[in-house]
N, C-alpha and C positions, 0 to 999 in steps of 0.2 A: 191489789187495790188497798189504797189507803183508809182504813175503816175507824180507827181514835185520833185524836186530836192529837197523840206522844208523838214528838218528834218535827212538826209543826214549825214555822215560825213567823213573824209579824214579819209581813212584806211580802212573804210568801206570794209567788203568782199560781191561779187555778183555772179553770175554764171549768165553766156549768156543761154538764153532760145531758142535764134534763131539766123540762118547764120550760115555760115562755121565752126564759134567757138563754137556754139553750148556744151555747157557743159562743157564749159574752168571757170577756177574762175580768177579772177580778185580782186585788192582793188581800189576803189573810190583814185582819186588824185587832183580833179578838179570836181567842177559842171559846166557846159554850158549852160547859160539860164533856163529856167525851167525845160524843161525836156531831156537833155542829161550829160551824162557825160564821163569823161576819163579817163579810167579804164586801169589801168596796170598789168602787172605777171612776168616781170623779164626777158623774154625768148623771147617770139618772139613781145611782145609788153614792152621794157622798156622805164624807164622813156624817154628818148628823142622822142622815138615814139610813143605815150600813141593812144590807140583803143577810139574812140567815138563812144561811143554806145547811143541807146535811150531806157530811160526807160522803156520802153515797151517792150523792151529784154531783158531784164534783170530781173533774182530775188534776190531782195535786202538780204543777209542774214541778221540776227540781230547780228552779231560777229563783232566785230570792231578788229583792229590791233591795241593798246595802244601803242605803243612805236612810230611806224609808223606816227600817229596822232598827240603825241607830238613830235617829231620832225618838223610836218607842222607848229604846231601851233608856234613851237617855230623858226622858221626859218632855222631851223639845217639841211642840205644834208641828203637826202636816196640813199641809194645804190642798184641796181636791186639785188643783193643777199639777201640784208634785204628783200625787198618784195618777191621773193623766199621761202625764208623762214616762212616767215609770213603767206603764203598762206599755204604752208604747213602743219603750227601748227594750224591753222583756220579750214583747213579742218578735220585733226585728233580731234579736239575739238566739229565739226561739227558731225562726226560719231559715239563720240563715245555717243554724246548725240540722233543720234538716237537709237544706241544700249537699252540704258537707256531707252526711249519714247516708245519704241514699236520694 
């Protein structure tokens, strides 16, 4: 389990493990000291209101959002629809590799 924020990255896909959201996914937009971060989806946590979660609620997926990520890195505006979206295609990519896996 993923317990610091090292390694991390902006666009990053997670799903809450624990609390009300409970099996909401989210993308990474911010790390918060070592082990929390602020995790967005567009809808009821957009960028203006981003969720702080602690890693320990979280499971970090291995899916990143590229376009999402270069945008951060490049300084460029995202828009709650783009991350909408992103989660979207992260999750369809998520499924249909476990289709594939077992």
């Amino acid at each position: 389990m993923i317990t610091t924020v090292d390694g991390l990255r902006h666009g990053q896909l997670v799903r809450s493990i624990r609390g009300r959201d409970r099996n909401q996914y989210y993308l990474i937009i911010e790390m918060v000291g070592e082990k929390f971060i602020n995790a967005v989806n567009g809808k009821n946590h957009p960028l203006s209101k981003p969720k702080k979660k602690n890693l320990k609620h979280v499971k970090v997926m291995m899916l990143v959002a590229k376009e999402i990520e270069n945008k951060f890195a490049n300084g460029n505006q995202v828009t709650d629809s783009e991350i909408r979206a992103s989660i979207v295609r992260l999750q369809k990519d998520l499924e249909e590799g476990d289709r594939l896996n077992g």
